[in-house]
C-alpha positions in Angstrom: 74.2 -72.6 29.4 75.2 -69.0 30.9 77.4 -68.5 33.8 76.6 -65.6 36.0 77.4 -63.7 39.0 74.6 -62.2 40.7 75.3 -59.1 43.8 72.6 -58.1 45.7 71.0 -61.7 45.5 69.0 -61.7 48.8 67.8 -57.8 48.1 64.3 -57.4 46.5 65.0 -57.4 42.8 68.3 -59.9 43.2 66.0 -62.7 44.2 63.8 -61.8 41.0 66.9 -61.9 39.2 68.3 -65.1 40.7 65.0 -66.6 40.5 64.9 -66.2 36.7 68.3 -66.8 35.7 68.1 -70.4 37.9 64.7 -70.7 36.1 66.3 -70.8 32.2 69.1 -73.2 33.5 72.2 -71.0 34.3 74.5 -71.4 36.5 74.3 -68.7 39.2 77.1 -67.4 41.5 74.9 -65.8 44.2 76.9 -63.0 46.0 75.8 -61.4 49.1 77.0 -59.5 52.1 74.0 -59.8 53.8 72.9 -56.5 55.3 70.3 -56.1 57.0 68.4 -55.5 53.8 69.2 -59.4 52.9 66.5 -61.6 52.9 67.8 -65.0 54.1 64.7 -66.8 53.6 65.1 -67.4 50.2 69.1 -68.5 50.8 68.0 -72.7 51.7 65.4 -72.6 48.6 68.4 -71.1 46.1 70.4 -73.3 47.7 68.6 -76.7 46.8 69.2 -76.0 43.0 72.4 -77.6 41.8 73.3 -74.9 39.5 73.7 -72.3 42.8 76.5 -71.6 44.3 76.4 -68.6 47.0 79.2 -66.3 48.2 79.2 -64.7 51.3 81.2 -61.4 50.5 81.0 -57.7 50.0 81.5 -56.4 46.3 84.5 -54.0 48.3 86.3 -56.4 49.6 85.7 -59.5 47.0 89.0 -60.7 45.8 88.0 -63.4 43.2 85.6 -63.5 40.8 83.9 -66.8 39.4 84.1 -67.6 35.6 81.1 -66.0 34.2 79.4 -64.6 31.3 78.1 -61.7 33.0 78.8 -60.1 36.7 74.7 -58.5 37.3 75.8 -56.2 39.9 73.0 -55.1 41.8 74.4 -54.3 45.2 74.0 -51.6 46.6 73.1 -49.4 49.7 70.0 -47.5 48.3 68.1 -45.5 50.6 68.1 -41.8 49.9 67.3 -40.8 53.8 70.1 -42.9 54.9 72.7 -41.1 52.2 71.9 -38.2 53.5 72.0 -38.5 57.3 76.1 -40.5 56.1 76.7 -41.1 52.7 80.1 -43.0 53.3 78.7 -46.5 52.8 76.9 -45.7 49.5 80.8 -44.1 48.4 81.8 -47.5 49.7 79.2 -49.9 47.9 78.3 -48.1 45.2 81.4 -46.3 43.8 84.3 -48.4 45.4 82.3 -51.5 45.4 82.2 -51.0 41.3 85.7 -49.6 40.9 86.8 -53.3 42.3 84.3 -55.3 40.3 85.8 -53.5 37.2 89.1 -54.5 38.1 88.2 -58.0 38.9 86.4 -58.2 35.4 90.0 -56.4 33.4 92.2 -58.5 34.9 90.3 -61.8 34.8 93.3 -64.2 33.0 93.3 -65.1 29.0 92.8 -68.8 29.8 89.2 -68.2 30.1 86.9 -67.7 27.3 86.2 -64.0 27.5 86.3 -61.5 30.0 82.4 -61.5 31.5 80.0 -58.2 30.9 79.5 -56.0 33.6 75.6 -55.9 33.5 75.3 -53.0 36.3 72.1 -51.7 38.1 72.2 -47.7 38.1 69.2 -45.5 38.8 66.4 -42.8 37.3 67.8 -40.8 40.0 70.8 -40.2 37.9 69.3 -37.8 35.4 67.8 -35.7 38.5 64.0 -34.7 37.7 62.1 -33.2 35.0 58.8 -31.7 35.5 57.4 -33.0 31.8 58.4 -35.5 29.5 60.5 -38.4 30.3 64.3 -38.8 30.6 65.8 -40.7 27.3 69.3 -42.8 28.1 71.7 -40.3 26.0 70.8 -37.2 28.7 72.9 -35.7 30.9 73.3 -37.2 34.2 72.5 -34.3 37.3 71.9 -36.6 40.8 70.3 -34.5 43.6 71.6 -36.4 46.7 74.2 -38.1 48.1 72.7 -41.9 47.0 71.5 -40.7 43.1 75.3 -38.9 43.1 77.3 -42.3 44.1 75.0 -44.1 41.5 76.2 -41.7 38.8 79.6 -41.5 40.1 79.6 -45.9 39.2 78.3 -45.1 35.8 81.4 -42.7 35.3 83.7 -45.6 36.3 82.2 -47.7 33.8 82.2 -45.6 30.8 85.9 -45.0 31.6 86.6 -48.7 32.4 85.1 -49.5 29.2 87.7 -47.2 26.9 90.6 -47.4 29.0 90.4 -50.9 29.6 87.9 -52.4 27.3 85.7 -53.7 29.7 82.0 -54.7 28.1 78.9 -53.5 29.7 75.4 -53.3 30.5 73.7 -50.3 32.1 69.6 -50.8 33.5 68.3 -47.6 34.9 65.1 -48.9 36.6 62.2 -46.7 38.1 60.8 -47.7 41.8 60.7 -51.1 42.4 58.2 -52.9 44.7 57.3 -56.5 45.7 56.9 -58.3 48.7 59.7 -59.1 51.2 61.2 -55.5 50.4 62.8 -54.2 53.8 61.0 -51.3 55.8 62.5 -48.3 54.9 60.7 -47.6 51.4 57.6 -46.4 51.1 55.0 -48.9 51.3 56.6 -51.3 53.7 57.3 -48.5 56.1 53.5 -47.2 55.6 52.4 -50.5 56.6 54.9 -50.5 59.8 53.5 -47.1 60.5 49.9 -48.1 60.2 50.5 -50.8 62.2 52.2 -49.1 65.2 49.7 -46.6 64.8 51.8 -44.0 63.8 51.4 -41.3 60.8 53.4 -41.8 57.7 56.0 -38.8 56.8 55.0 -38.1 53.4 58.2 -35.9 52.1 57.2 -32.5 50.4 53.6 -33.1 51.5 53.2 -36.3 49.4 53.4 -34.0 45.9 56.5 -35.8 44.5 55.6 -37.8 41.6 57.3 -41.7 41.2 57.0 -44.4 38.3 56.3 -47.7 39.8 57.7 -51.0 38.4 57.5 -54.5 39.5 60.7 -56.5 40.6 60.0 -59.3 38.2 59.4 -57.2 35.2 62.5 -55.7 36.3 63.8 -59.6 36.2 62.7 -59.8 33.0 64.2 -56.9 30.9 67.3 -58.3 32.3 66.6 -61.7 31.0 65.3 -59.9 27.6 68.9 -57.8 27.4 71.2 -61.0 28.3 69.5 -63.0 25.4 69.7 -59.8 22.9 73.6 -60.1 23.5 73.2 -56.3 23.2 76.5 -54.7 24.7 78.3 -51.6 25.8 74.5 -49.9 25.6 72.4 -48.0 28.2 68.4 -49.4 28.9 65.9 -47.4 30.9 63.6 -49.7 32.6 60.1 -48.0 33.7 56.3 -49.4 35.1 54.6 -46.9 32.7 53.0 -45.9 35.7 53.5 -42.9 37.7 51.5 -41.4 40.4 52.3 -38.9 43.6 53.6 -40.3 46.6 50.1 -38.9 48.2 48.5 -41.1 45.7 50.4 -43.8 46.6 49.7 -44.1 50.2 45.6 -43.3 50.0 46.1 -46.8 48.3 48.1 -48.2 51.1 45.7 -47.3 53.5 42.5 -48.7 51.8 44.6 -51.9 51.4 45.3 -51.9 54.8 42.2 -51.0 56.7 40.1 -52.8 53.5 38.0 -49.5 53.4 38.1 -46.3 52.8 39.4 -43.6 55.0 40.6 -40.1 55.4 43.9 -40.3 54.5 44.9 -37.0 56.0 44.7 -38.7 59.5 47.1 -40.9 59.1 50.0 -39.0 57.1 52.4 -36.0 58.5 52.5 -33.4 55.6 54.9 -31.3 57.0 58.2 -33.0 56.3 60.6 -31.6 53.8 63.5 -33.7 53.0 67.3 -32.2 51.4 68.0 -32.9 48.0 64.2 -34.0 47.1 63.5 -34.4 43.3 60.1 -33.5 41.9 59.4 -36.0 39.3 61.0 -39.2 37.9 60.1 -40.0 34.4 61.9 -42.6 31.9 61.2 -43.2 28.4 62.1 -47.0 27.5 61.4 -47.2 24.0 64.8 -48.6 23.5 64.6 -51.1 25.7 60.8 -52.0 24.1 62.1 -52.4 21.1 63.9 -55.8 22.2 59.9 -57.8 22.9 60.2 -56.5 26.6 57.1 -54.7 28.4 56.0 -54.7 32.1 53.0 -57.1 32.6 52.3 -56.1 35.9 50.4 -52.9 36.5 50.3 -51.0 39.7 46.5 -50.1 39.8 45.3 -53.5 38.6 47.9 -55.0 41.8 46.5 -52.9 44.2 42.7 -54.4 44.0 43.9 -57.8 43.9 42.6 -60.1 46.6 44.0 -63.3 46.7 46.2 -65.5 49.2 44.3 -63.1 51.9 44.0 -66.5 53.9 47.1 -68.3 53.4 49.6 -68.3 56.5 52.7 -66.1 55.8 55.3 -68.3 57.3 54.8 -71.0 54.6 55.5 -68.7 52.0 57.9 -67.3 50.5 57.7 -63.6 50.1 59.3 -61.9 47.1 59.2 -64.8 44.3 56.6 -64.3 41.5 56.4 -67.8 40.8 58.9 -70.4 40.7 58.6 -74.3 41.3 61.3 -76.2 43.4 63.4 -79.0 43.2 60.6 -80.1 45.7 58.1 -79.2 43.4 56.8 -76.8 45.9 55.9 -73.9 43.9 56.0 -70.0 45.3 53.5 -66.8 44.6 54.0 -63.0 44.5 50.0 -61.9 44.9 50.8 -58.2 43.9 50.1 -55.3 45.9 47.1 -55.8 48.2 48.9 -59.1 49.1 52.2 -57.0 49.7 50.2 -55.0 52.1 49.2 -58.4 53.7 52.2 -59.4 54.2 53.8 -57.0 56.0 50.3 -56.6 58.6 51.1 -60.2 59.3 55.0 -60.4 59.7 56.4 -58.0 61.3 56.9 -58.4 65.0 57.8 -55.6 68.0 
C-alpha cells in the first residue's frame, strides 16, 4: 500500500486525485487550506474512508509532513486575472509554498524508509505560447504573467532541490482542466454565472485565444499511470488532445445552457484585452503516452451528453467521476452538458 500526501485536495483536480488514490487502497493525507476555491462537500465523504486522514494547513506555513511515498502537491492559487490585479499570493503559494515542501521532503529523518517524491503540479503556461506545433517537456520555459511566472519560478526550485539536495521528483504540466464543482472564476463556470445573471461574458482578445481542454479525471489518471511506472526525476506533459478558441468554447456553453441555438454575439463582450495574454497553448504528450495513459473523455462528445438532466443537485456530489462509498452510495461526473447543469441549478444570489 502507498502513502501519500495530497495539497490542493478540496480543489477540482485534488478531489480527482484523492478520489483515485483512496480508490486503489492508499493511504491518503489530505491537505487543505481551504480557500475559497475549496470544495467542502466532498470533506465528510473523504472523511468516512479509513485510509483518510485530512490536514487543515497551508503548504507555507505546514511544519510537519506525514510519512509518505509521495507529497502530490497541487496547491496552488491559479487564476491568471487575479495574478495580475496582485500577484503576492501566487509568490506565496506557489513559489514559497514549494520552497517549504522541499525542505520538509530533504530533511525528513533517516528512520523512515525513504525520503517521499515530490510529484508537483506545474502548468502549459510555463513554456509561454506557440502559434504551431506543440510544446515538448525539454523546451525552454518563457511564462507571460505573473501566475504562469510563479509556476515556473517552483519548477526552478525543484530542479535545484533535486541537485543540491537530492530531492526525487515528479513534474505534470497539464492543459485546461474542467469538471463540475470547479469554482466561478474559469471560463465555463463564470459563463454560466453570467448567463444566468443575465450578463455578457468577457471573452479576452475577442475570444481568438486558442486552449487544449482536459478532463480532471484523466488528469487523475496520468497521475495514477506515473506513480505506478515508478518513473522519477522526469518531466510529463499532460494534454485533452483537444483544442479549440475560447469563442468556440462559449458558443457551446451557450447552446448547453439555453438547450438551443443562439447568436452568441449577444451574449459575449469582445472588446476586452487582458495583460500578459498568450495566444495558443499546445502540449505534445507522447512521453507521457508511452506509459498506457490516454484521455478517455473527449470535450465535443461531453458537451452533447444529456444525462442526470433530472436528478436534484443537492444529493450529488459534484466533481467525482465515479466512486462508490463506504455507504455504497455511488457518485457521477455527467460531462459537460451536465457541468452546465449544474451550475444553472446551484448557484444562489
Amino acid at each position: 500500500m502507498k502513502l501519500v500526501a495530497i495539497t490542493g485536495c478540496l480543489g477540482l483536480i485534488g478531489v480527482h486525485v484523492t478520489k483515485k488514490c483512496l480508490a486503489k487502497g492508499w493511504k491518503v493525507y489530505g491537505i487543505d487550506k481551504c480557500t475559497y476555491a475549496a470544495n467542502l462537500n466532498f470533506l465528510k465523504d473523504f472523511e468516512m474512508f479509513e485510509n483518510f486522514t485530512f490536514i487543515n494547513e497551508d503548504i507555507s506555513n505546514l511544519k510537519h509532513l506525514p510519512d509518505c511515498d509521495y507529497v502530490i502537491n497541487i496547491a496552488a492559487e491559479s487564476h491568471v486575472g487575479n495574478s495580475i490585479i496582485d500577484s503576492a499570493d501566487f509568490i506565496q503559494s506557489n513559489i514559497v509554498g514549494v520552497k517549504n515542501l522541499l525542505d520538509l521532503i530533504r530533511r525528513k529523518p533517516n528512520n523512515v524508509a525513504s525520503q517521499p517524491v515530490l510529484f508537483h503540479f506545474s502548468t502549459d503556461e510555463v513554456y509561454g505560447d506557440i502559434d504551431k506545433g506543440e510544446h515538448i517537456e525539454t523546451d525552454i520555459l518563457k511564462p507571460s504573467n505573473p501566475y504562469s511566472a510563479s509556476k515556473a519560478s517552483a519548477d526552478m526550485l525543484i530542479f535545484a532541490w533535486a541537485r543540491t539536495y537530492g530531492v526525487k521528483y515528479v513534474i505534470l504540466r497539464p492543459t485546461n482542466n474542467y469538471g463540475i464543482g470547479q469554482y466561478p472564476e474559469k471560463l465555463i463556470p463564470v459563463s454560466v454565472k453570467l448567463l444566468q445573471r443575465n450578463k455578457k461574458i468577457r471573452l479576452h482578445d475577442a475570444g481568438e485565444p486558442v486552449r487544449n481542454w482536459l478532463h480532471s479525471a484523466d488528469t487523475a489518471d496520468a497521475v495514477i499511470k506515473i506513480i505506478e511506472s515508478g518513473n522519477i526525476n522526469e518531466i510529463y506533459n499532460v494534454a485533452g488532445g483537444f483544442e479549440q478558441k475560447n469563442k468556440e468554447t462559449v458558443k457551446k456553453i451557450i447552446k448547453c445552457f439555453f438547450e438551443d441555438d443562439r447568436n452568441y454575439q449577444d451574449y459575449v463582450d469582445l472588446e476586452y484585452k487582458r495583460m500578459g495574454q498568450d495566444v495558443r497553448y499546445a502540449l505534445n504528450d507522447d512521453k507521457l503516452r508511452q506509459l498506457g495513459w490516454e484521455p478517455k473523455r473527449n470535450f465535443d462528445n461531453e458537451i452533447q451528453v444529456d444525462a442526470l438532466k433530472n436528478y436534484k443537485w443537492d444529493e450529488i456530489k459534484p466533481q467525482v467521476h465515479e466512486i462508490t462509498l463506504p455507504s455504497n452510495k455511488r457518485i457521477f461526473d455527467n460531462e459537460i452538458q451536465e457541468i452546465v447543469d449544474y451550475y444553472k441549478s446551484n448557484f444562489k444570489w
